[in-house]
N, C-alpha and C positions, 0 to 999 in steps of 0.2 A: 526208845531213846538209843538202847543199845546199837541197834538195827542202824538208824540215822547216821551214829558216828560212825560204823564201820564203812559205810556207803561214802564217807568223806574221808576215810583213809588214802595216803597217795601210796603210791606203785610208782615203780617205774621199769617202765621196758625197754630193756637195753640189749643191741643185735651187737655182737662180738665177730671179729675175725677167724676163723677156728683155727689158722697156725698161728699166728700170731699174739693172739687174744685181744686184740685193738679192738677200740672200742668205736664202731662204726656210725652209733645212731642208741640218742638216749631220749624215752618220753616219759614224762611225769604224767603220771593218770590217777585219775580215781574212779570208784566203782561208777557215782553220780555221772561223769566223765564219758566212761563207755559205755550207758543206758542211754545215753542222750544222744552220742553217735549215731549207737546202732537205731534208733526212736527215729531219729531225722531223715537218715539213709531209708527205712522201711518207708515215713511216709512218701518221700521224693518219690520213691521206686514205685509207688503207689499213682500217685498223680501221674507219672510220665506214662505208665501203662493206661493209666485212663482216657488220657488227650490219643494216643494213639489207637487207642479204641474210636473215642467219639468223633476224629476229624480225621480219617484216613480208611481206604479201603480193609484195612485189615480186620474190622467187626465185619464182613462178612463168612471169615473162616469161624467165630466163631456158632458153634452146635447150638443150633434153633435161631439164630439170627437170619432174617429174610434177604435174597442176594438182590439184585438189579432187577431182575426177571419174573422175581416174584412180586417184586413192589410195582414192576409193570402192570404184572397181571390183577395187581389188587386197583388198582385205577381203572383200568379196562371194565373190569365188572363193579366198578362202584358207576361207571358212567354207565353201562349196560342196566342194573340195578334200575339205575333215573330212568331209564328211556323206559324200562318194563315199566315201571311206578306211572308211567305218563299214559304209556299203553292201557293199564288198566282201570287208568281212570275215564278216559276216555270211551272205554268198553261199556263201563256203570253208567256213563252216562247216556248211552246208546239202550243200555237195559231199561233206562226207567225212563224214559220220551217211549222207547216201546211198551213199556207196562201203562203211561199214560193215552197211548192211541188207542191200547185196547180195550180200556177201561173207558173210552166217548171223552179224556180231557186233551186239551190243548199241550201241545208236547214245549216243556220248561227250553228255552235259550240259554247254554250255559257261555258266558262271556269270561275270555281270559282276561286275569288282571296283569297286563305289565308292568316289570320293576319300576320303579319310581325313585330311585335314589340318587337317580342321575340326573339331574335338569338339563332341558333340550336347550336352553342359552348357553350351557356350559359346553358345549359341542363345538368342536373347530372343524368347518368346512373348508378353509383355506386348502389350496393345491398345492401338494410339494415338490420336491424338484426330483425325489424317488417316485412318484405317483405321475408324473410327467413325463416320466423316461421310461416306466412299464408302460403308458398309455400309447406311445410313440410304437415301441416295439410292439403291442401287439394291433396295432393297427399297419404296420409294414407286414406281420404273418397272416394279418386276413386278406393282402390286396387278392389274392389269388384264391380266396374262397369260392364256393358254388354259391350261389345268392337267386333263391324265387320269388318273385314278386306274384302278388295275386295275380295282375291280367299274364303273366305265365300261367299260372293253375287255369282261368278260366278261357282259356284261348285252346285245353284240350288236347296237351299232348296225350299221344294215344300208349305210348309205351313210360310215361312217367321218368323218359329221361332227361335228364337236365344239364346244361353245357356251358363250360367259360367262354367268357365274352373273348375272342380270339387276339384283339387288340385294343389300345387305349385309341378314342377318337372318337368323332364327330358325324354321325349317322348322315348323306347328301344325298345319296339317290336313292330309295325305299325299294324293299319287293313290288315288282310288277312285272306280272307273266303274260299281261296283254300287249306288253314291249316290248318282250323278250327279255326281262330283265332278272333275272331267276336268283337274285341274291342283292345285296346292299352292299353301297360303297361306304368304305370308312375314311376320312381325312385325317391324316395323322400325318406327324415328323417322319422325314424318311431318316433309316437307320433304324426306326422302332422296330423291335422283332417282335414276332408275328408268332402266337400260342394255338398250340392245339385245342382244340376244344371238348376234348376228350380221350380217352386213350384210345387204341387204335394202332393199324396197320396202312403204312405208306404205301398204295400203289399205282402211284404214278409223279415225278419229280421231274421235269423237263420245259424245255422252251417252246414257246408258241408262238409265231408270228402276232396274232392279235392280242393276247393278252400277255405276252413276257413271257417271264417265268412263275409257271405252274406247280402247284404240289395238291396231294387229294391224299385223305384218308379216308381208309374205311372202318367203321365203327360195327360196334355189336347192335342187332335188331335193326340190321341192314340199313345205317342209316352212315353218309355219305357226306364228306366236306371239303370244298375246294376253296382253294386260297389265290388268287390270282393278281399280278401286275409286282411282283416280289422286286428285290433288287438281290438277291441270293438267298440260295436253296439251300437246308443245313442238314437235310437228312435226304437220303437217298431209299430209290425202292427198296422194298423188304425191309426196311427196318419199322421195328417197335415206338412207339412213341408213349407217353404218358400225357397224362390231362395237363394243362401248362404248361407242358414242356416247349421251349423255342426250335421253330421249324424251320424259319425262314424268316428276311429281313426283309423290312415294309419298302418300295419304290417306286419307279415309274419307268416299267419295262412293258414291251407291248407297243401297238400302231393304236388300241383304241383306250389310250387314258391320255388324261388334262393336266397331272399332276402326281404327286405321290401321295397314293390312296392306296388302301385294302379293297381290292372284289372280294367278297365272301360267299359262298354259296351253302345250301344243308338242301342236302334229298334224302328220300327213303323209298324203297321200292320202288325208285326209278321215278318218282314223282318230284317234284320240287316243294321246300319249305318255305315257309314266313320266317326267316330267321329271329325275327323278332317276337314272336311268339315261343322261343323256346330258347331265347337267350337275353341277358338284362345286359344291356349295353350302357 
């Protein structure tokens, strides 16, 4: 009891002027008074260091807490972990269809069971307007792909290479070397420009009385490409060229065209090609 009333005894603190001795600032306290202060300030100060602990990068400085890099790495190998876990199940099960063939039984089918928590009604097929505009772009980055179709593999290129279609258009007059006709014509827009068909070295870019203006590359595994009936020529001899790259604009230059076409021509060793055999037009 004693204890109790001294702890409700008042004080008072009083800050003084020191020349003067004015009396600047007076507080009445008691013991209970300043345990309660100091009780509330301790827990505050408690709490605030806790919240900056638990929602702020600063628990990383603290000793034995794991930084970014290591909580990376703890995902890394818990997904590693599953892929071994799947590995080795798969290995057991490779062991015992073996332990079965050898033993004269019929080796067990093991069937995976798929998640099932999802219902395939509950699935949205609908096309989005983000899924429609990736679809867009990567079908404008493949116009310029290399593209084989089977009757390319079964037509027997002999060196396995394979060529862009040189222009957009419309195949009219077919390989025929019994006419003299040692390439295919393409009908297409004049102004279309006109693609290499592979990389290669320009040599030869010039006018011809009969077919206009001419350009020829020459390819690796001596294999040979003329472009003929242009309406301008974008690369001159000795220069480099790339696969796709624009060489010339499609026209109707020359005494022996009807229209604005591509002549196309592919040789190799001095032979002549089916261009259509080793190009998907």
């Amino acid at each position: 009891m004693n204890f109790l009333k001294r702890l409700k005894y008042k004080y008072r603190l009083v800050i003084l002027n020191d020349y003067s001795f004015e009396e600047v600032v007076s507080v009445r306290l008691t013991k209970m008074n300043v345990f309660s202060i100091i009780g509330s300030s301790i827990i505050l100060l408690i709490a605030l260091v806790t919240i900056l602990i638990a929602f702020t990068p600063i628990r990383e400085y603290i000793p034995g807490y794991p930084d970014g890099s290591t909580r990376r790495d703890l995902i890394i190998n818990a997904i590693l972990l599953d892929s071994l876990e799947n590995e080795i199940r798969i290995r057991e099960q490779f062991m015992e269809n073996l332990r079965d063939i050898i033993a004269g039984r019929e080796p067990r089918i093991f069937e995976y069971s798929p998640d099932t928590s999802m219902r395939v009604d509950e699935i949205s097929f609908a096309r989005s307007r983000q899924d429609s505009l990736l679809r867009a772009q990567i079908e404008g980055e493949d116009q310029f792909n290399i593209q084989v179709s089977q009757e390319m593999v079964l037509a027997g290129n002999p060196t396995t290479t394979h060529f862009l279609p040189p222009t957009k258009g419309l195949i009219i007059n077919r390989f025929n070397p019994e006419q003299n006709h040692f390439g295919v014509d393409l009908v297409t827009d004049i102004n279309q420009p006109v693609l290499a068909v592979k990389e290669g070295t320009v040599i030869f870019a010039n006018w011809t009385l009969e077919t206009g203006y001419v350009i020829q590359i020459q390819h690796n595994n001596n294999f040979l490409s003329l472009y003929k009936h242009n309406a301008e020529l974008l690369k001159r001899v000795g220069e480099f060229v790339n696969a796709g790259e624009a060489i010339a604009i499609v026209g109707n230059s020359g005494e022996l065209t009807t229209g604005p076409h591509l002549h196309f021509e592919l040789w190799q060793n001095g032979s002549p090609l089916n261009p259509e055999s080793h190009i998907l037009f």
